[in-house]
N, C-alpha and C positions, 0 to 999 in steps of 0.2 A: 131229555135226551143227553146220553153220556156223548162230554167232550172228551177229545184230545190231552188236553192238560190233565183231567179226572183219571185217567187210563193208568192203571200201574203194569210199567212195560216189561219187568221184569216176568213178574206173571204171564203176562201177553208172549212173550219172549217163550216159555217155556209150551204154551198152548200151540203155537206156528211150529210146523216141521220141515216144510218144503219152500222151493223158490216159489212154486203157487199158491201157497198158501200165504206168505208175506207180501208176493203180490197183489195180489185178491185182497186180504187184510189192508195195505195200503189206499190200494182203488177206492174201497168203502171211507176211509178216513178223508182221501181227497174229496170224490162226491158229498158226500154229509157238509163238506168246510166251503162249499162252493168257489173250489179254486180258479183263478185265472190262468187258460193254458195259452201260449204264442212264444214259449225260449223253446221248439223244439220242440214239441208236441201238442196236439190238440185236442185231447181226449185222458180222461182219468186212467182207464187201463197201462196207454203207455208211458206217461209220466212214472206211474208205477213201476212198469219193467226197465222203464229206463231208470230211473236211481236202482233200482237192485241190483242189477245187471252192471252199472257204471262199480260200485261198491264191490259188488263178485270178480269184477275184471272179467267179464265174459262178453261173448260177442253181443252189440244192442241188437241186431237181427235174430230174433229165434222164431224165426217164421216156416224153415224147414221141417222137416219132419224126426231128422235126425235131434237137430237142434234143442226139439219141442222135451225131447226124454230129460234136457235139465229140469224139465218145469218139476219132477219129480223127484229131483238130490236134495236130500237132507242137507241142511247145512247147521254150522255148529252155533254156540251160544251168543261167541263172538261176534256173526258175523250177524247174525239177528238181533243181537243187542245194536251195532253201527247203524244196522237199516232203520232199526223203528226210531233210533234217536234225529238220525236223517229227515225222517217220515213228519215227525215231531216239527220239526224246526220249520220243514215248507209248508205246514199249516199253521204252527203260532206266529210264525214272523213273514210271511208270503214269501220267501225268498226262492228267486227262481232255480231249479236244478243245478245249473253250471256253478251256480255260484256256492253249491252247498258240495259239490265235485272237484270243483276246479278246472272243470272240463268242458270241451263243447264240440259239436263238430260242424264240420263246414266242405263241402265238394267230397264227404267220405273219409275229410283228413281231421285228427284230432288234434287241439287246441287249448292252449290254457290261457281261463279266465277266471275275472274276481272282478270286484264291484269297483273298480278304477277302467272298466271296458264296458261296452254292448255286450251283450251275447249274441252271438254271431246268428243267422235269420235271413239273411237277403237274397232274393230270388236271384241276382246275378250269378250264384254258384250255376243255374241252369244254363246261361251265356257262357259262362268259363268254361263247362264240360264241352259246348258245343263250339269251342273255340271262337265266337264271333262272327260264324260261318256266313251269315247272309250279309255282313257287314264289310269284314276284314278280306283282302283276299292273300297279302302277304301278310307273313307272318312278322310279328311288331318284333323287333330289335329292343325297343324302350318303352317304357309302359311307365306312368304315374298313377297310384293308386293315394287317393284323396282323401282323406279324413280316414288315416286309415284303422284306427283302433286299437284291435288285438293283431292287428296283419293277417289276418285269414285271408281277405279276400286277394291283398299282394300276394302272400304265400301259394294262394292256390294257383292264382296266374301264371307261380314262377314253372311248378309244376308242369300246368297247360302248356307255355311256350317253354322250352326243353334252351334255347339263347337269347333269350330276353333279360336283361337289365328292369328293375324295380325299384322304384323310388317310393318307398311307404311315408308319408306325408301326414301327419298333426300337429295341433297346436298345442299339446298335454304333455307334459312330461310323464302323465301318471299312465297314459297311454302308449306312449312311444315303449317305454318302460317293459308293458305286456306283450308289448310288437315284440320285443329282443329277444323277451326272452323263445317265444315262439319262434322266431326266426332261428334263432340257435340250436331250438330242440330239433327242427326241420333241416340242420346242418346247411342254412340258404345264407348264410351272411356274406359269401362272394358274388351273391347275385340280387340280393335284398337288402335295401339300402334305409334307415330308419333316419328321418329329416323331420326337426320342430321348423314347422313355418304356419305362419299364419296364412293358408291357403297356398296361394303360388308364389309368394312376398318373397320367399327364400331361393326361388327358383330360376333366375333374371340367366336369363341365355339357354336354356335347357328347352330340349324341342322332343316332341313324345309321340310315338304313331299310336296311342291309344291313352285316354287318358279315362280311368273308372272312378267315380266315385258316391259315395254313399255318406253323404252329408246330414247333419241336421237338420231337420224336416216340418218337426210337430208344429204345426200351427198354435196358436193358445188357448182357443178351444177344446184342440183335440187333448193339449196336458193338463188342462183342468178335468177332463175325465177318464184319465190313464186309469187304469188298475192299479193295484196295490203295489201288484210286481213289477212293476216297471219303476216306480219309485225308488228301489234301490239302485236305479243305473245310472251313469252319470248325466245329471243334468244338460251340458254342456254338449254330449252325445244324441241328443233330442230335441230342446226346444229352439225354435228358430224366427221369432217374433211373430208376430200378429199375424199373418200368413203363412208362413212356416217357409219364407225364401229370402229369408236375410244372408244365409251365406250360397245361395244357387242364384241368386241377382250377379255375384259377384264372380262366380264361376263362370257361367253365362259371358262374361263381361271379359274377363282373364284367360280362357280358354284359346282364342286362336291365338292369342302371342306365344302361346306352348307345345301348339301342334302341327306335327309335321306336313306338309304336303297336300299329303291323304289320309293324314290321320282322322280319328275318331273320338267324340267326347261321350258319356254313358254317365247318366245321373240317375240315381234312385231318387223319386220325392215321394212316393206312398203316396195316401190321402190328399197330400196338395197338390197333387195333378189339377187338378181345379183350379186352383190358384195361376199353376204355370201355364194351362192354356188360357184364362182372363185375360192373364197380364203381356203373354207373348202370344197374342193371333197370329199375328203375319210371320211369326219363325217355323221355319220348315219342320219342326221334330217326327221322331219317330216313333211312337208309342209302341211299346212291345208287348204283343202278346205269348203269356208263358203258359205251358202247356202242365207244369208241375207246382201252381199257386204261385199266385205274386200278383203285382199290380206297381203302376206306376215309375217304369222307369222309362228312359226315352232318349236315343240319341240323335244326332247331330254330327253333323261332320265340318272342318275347317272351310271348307268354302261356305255352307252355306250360313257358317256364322257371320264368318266376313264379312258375306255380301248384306248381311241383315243391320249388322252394323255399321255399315258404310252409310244404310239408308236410314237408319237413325239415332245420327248423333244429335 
């Protein structure tokens, strides 16, 4: 079976003449490499159209009809030469799309990333479009976004609520870093605010009518049998001890001193759902059911932490 590395692309380069035709040619390279899809796509076709397409500058939707006639534009040497060297690199080295881009998107807004971040992935973009509607009934003034990464999910908030203040929150400089620069591309820096703290340690007086976040999670289990691709992301951004609720024990724990009133707490744990109902029966959560893939996040609001913790100190 001819691999990838065997392939002389230059030739290959010259045999492709359409966007479908380097799509289609890629798809088969994914398939054969048995790639791991989850940055973004879950199937080999679109991984395909999405790096082409990311590389062409062209809409990732080409699912219209109009749309569909690029599958058919010749494209020149150059640009088939970038793609297959692209193509090349997420099967020798697994690296996930955004990070061979730079790119990623999140609630429809575009994002730069690189292996100092997550790639952005979490169902909350489906809460954020929907404004928090079965939860929230006024709209949040101030909002804490928690481990926040690249800032997508802050940035998409600030979006959402149109007077809301952001406080984009990590512990990484190497994080915060990618937050900026996002933030700036998004012209949100008088509304998004980029804070190194170790959780809410930075935060001593600040009260939040919503606070989101999307913490470290993986159990040690689950990182002993990550994928390939996930290996390049930062450690630090995933593993989360033997349970995977070493830093949501603590949120858990720091959360009503931060919110408001009536505010609201929102944690993604994925997979340690499990863990989080074992460990807390008697706490009221809310387990959300997403209508657009997801699993495992769950709020809670300021009283009924309080009262949970009143009853077990």
């Amino acid at each position: 079976m001819t691999t990838i590395e065997s392939i002389d692309m230059d030739s290959t380069a010259t045999e492709l003449h359409t966007l479908l035709d380097i799509v289609r040619w890629s798809m088969s390279q994914f398939n054969q490499a048995n790639l791991y899809y989850g940055h973004g796509t879950d199937n080999a076709w679109q991984e395909a159209l999405s790096l082409a397409t990311q590389v062409l500058h062209l809409p990732q939707d080409l699912s219209s009809k109009d749309s569909q006639l690029l599958f058919n534009a010749r494209l020149t040497t150059s640009e088939k030469t970038t793609i297959l060297a692209l193509v090349k690199r997420r099967v020798v080295e697994r690296l996930p799309i955004a990070y061979l881009t730079n790119q990623a998107w999140f609630c429809d807004l575009p994002f730069y990333v690189d292996e100092r971040v997550l790639v952005p992935r979490s169902p909350f973009a489906e809460l954020i479009q929907a404004s928090f509607a079965d939860w929230i009934v006024a709209e949040p003034s101030s909002i804490l976004d928690l481990c926040t990464g690249s800032g997508c999910i802050a940035i998409a908030l600030a979006y959402q609520f149109e007077s809301a203040q952001i406080d984009a929150v990590d512990i990484s400089d190497d994080a915060l870093a990618v937050a900026d620069i996002n933030i700036q591309q998004h012209d949100l820096s008088d509304r998004v605010f980029p804070i190194k703290s170790d959780l809410m340690q930075a935060l001593e007086g600040q009260k939040y009518d919503l606070i989101v976040s999307n913490p470290p999670y993986v159990d040690e289990e689950d990182m002993a049998d990550l994928p390939d691709e996930f290996h390049h992301e930062p450690e630090l951004g995933l593993a989360a001890g033997d349970d995977g609720l070493d830093l949501v024990d603590v949120i858990l724990r720091q959360a009503p001193d931060f919110l408001t009133e009536n505010g609201w707490l929102f944690v993604e744990v994925g997979n340690s759902q499990m863990h989080v109902e074992h460990k807390y029966p008697d706490l009221p959560l809310q387990w959300i059911d997403f209508q657009h893939g997801g699993h495992g996040v769950f709020a809670v609001n300021k009283m009924q932490l309080s009262s949970y913790w009143a009853n077990h100190r």
